[in-house]
DRENNUTOR-666421 format. One record per residue (C-alpha): residue in one letter; residue number from 1; x, y, z. Coordinates in Angstrom, 2 decimals, padded with zeros to 5 digits, always signed. Layout:
BEGIN
{paro "A" NUM {X Y Z}}
...
//
This chain:
BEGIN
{paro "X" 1 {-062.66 -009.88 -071.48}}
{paro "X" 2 {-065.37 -010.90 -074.09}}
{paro "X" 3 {-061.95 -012.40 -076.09}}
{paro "X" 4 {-061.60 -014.96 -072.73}}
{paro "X" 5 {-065.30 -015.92 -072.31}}
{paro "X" 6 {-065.80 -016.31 -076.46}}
{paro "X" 7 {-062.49 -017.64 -077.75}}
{paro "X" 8 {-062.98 -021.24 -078.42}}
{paro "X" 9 {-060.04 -022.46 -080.50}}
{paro "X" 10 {-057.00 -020.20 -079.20}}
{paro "X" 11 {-057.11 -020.90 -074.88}}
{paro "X" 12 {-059.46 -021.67 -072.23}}
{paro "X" 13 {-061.59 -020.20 -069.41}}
{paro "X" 14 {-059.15 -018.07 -067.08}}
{paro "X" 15 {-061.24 -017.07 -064.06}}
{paro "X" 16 {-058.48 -014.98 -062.10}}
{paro "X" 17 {-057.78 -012.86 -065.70}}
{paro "X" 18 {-061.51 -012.40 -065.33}}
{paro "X" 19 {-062.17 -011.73 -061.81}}
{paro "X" 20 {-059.04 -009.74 -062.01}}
{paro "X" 21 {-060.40 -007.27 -064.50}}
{paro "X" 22 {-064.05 -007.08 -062.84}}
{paro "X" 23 {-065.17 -003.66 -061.13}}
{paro "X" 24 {-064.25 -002.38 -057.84}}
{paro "X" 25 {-066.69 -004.32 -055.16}}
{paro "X" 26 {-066.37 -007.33 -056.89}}
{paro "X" 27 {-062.37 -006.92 -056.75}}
{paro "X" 28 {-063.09 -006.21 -052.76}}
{paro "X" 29 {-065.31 -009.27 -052.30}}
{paro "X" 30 {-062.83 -011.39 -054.08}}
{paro "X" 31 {-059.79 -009.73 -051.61}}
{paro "X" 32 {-062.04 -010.48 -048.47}}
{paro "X" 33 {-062.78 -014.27 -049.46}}
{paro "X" 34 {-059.12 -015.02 -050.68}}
{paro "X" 35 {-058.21 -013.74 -046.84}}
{paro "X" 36 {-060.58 -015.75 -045.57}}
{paro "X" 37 {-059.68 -018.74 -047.60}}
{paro "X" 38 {-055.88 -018.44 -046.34}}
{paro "X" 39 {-056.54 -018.06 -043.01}}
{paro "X" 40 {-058.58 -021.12 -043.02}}
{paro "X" 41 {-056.27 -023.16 -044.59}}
{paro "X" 42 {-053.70 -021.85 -042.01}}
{paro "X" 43 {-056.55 -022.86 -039.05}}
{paro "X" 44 {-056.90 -026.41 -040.81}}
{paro "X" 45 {-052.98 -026.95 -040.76}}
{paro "X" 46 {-052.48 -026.12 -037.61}}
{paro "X" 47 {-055.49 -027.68 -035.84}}
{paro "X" 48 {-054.73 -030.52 -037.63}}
{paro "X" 49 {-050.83 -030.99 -036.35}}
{paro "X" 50 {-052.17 -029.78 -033.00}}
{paro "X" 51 {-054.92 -032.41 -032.75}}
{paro "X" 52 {-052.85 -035.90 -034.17}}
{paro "X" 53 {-050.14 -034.82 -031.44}}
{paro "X" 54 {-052.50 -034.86 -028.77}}
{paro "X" 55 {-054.15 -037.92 -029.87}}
{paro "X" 56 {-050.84 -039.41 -030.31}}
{paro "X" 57 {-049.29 -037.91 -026.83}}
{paro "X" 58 {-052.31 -038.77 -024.88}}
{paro "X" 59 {-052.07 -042.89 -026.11}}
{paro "X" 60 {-048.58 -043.03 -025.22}}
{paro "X" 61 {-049.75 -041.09 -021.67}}
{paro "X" 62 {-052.11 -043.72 -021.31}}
{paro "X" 63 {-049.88 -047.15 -021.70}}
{paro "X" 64 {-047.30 -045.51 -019.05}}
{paro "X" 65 {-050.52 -044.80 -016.64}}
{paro "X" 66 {-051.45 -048.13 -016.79}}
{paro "X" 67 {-047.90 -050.12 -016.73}}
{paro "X" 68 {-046.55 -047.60 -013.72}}
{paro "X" 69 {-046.68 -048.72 -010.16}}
{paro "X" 70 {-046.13 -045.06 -008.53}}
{paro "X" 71 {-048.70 -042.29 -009.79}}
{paro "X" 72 {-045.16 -039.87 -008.79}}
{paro "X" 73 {-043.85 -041.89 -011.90}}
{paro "X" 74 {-046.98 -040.68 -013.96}}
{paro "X" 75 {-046.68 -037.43 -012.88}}
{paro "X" 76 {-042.74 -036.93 -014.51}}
{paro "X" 77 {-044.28 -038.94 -018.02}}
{paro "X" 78 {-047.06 -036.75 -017.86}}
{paro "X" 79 {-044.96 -033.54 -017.69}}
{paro "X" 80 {-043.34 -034.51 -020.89}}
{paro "X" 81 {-046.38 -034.97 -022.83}}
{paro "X" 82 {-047.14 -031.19 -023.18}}
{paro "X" 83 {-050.02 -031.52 -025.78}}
{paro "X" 84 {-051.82 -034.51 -024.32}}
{paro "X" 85 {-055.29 -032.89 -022.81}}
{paro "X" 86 {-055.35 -036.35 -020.58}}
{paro "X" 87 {-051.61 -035.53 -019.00}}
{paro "X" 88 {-052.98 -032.35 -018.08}}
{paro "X" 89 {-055.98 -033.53 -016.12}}
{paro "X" 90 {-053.64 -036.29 -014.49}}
{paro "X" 91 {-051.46 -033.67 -012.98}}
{paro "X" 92 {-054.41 -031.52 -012.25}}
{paro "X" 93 {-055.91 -034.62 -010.08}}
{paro "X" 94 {-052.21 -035.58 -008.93}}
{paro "X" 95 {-051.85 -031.91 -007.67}}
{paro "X" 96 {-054.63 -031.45 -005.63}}
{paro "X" 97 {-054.25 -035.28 -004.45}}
{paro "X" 98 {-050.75 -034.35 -002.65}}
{paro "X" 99 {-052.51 -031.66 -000.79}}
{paro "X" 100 {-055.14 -033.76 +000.36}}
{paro "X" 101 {-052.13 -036.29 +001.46}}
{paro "X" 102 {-050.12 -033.54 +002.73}}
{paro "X" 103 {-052.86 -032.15 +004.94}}
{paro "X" 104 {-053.43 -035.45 +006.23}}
{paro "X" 105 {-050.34 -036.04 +007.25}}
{paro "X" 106 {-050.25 -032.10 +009.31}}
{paro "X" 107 {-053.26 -032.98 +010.83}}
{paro "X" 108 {-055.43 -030.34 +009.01}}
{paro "X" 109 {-057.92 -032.41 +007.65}}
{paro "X" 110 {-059.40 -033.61 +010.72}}
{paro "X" 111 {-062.77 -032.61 +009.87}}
{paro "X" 112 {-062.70 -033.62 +006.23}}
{paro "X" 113 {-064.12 -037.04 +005.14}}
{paro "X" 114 {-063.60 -039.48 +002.47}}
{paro "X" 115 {-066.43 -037.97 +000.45}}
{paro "X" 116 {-064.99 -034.74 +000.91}}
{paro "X" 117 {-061.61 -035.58 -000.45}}
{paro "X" 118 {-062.64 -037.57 -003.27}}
{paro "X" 119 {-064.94 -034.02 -004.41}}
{paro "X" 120 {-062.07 -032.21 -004.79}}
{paro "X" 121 {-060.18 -034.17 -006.60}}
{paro "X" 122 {-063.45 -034.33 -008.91}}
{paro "X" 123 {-063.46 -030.44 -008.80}}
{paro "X" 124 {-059.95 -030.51 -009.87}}
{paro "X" 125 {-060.80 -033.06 -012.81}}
{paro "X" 126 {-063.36 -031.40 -014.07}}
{paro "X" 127 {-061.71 -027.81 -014.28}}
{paro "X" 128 {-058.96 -029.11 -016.44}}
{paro "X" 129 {-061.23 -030.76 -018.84}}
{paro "X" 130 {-063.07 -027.52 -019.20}}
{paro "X" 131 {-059.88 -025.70 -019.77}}
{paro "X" 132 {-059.04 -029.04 -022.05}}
{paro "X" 133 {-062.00 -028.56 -023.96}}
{paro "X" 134 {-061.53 -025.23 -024.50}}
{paro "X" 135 {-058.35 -025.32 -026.01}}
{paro "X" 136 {-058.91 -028.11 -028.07}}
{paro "X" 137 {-062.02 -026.36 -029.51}}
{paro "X" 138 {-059.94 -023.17 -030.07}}
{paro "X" 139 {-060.24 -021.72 -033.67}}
{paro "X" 140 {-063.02 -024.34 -034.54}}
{paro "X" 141 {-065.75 -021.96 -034.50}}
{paro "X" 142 {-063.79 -020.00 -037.22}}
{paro "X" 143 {-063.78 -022.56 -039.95}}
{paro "X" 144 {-067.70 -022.91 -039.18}}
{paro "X" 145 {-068.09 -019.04 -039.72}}
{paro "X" 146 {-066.27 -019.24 -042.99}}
{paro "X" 147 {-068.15 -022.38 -044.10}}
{paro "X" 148 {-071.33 -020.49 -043.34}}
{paro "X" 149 {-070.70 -017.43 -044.77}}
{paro "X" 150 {-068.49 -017.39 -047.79}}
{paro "X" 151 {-070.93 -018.71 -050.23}}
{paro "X" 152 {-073.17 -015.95 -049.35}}
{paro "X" 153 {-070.29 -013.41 -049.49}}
{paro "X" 154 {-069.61 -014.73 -053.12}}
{paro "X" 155 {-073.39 -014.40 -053.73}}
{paro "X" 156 {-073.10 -010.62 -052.78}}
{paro "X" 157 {-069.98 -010.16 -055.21}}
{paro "X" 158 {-072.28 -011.55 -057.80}}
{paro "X" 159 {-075.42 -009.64 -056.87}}
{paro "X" 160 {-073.74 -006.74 -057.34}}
{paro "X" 161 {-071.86 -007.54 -060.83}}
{paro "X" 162 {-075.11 -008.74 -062.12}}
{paro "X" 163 {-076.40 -005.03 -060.99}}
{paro "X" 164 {-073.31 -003.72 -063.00}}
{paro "X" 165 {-073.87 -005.94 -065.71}}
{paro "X" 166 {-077.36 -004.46 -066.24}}
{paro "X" 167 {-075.96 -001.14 -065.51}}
{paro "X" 168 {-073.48 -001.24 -068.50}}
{paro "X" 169 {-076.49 -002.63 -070.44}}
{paro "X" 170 {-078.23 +000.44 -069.95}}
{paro "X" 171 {-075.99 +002.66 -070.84}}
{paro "X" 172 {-074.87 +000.74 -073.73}}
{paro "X" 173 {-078.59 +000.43 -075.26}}
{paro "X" 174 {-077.28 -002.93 -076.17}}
{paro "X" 175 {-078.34 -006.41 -074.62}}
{paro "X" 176 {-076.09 -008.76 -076.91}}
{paro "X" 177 {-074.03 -011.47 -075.94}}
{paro "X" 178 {-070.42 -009.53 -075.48}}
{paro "X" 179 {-071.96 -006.99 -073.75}}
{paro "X" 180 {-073.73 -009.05 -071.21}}
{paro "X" 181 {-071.21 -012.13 -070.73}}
{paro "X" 182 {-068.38 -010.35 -068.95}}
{paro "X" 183 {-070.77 -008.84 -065.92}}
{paro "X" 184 {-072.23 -011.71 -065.75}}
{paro "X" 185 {-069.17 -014.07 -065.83}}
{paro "X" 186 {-067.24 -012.32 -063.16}}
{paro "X" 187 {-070.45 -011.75 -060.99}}
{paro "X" 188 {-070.89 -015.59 -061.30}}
{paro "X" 189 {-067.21 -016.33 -060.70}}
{paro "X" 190 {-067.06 -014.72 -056.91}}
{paro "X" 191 {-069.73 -017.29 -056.10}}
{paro "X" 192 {-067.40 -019.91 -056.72}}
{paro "X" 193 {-064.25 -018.23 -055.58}}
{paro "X" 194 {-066.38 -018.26 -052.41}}
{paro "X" 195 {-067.35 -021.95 -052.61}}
{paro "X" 196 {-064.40 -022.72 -052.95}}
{paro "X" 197 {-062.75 -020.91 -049.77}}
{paro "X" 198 {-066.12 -022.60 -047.85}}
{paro "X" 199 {-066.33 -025.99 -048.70}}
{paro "X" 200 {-062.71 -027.36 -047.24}}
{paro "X" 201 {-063.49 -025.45 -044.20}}
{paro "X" 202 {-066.85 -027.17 -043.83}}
{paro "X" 203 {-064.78 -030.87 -044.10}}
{paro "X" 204 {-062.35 -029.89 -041.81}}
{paro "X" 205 {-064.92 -028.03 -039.12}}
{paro "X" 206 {-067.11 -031.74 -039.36}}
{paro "X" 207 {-063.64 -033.61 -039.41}}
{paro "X" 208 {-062.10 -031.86 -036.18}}
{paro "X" 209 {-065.17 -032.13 -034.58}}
{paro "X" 210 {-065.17 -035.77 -034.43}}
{paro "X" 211 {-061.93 -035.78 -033.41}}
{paro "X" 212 {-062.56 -033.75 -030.26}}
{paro "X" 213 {-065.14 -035.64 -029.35}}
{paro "X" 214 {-063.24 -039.00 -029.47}}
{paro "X" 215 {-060.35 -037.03 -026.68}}
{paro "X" 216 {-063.16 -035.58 -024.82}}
{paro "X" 217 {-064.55 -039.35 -024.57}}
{paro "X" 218 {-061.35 -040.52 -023.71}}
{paro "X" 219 {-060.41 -037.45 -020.79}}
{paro "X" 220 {-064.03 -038.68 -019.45}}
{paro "X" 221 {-063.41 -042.21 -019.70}}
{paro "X" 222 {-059.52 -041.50 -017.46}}
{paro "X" 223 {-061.44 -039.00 -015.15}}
{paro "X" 224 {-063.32 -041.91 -014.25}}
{paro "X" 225 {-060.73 -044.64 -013.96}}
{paro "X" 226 {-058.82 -042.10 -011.68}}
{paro "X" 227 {-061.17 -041.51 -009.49}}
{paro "X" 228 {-061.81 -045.08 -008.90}}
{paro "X" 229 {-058.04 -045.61 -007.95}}
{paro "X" 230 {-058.05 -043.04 -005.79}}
{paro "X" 231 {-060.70 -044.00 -003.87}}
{paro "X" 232 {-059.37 -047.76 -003.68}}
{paro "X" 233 {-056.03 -046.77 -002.95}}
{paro "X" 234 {-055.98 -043.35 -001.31}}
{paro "X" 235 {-058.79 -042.65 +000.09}}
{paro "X" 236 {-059.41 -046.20 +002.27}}
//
């Protein structure tokens, strides 16, 4: 190991050869942030797919809300857009709109008023944003955790070589260079292996986050501009 940290003519630095051949915990702290690092790669992927297709669903959703004549006509475009978080609050409204209608038209809602109505439809809006919400936020919190806490996973890899690195030192009764530079260089080197798992999870995490706020603006923004119609057109 002292031959990969010293040579200067033959090769270069090879951190996994080193990191490979470090002691047992720091072989366990590398394990746990490589995991970590591969899961959050597979979180960014698929957040990412998932997100640009509901963007991309929900402003195609949106032109055929505005163009149709019959919200009936919505309803059949919105079942087709399966990832769009705004479809799903149309139908959600539409739903509990034809009940409204269809206890109208039985009679049922003799006692109810205008104000009434239009409340439930609200109630029904603003459940499926929740749910919405949730879903698009799914996994989020993850990429935060590992943003937050892989550097200081690292840092405990490399607390604890540096402790082995003193250790051999004192059993040695020798502090020069090629005794101390291998502890040291793979204590170091989980620091960065867990920099390196943190930092593209803390772009993405920031990233996604805007993202999810620009559809939650946007389901607020329709919420609105459905309620309006159906109080104009439904409930007159």
């Amino acid at each position: 190991m002292a031959t990969v940290l010293l040579s200067g003519s033959g090769g270069g630095f090879d951190l996994l050869q080193l990191l490979l051949g470090a002691s047992g915990v720091v072989r366990s702290v590398l394990f746990l942030l490589v995991c970590l690092s591969i899961i959050g790669w597979y979180v960014i992927g698929y957040k990412w797919f998932y997100l640009q297709r509901a963007q991309s669903e929900s402003v195609r959703f949106l032109e055929a809300f505005w163009q149709a004549k019959r919200l009936d006509t919505v309803y059949q475009e919105a079942d087709s857009r399966k990832r769009s978080p705004i479809a799903y609050m149309f139908k959600a409204g539409y739903v509990e709109l034809s009940k409204l209608q269809k206890a109208k038209e039985g009679g049922g809602a003799g006692s109810m008023h205008e104000g009434g109505e239009l409340e439930n439809v609200e109630r029904a809006l603003r459940r499926a944003f929740t749910s919405e919400t949730t879903h698009l936020e799914g996994m989020i919190p993850f990429l935060a955790t590992v943003g937050s806490a892989a550097p200081f996973i690292g840092l405990f890899g490399t607390v604890i070589g540096i402790i082995d690195a003193f250790h051999s030192i004192a059993n040695n009764g020798s502090a020069n260079l090629a005794t101390v530079a291998p502890g040291i260089a793979e204590a170091l080197g989980t620091t960065a292996v867990g920099l390196i798992a943190a930092v593209p999870c803390v772009m993405a995490f920031n990233f996604f986050l805007r993202k999810i706020k620009v559809l939650t603006a946007e389901m607020d923004s329709f919420a609105n501009d459905f309620l309006n119609i159906v109080k104009r057109h439904f409930l007159r």
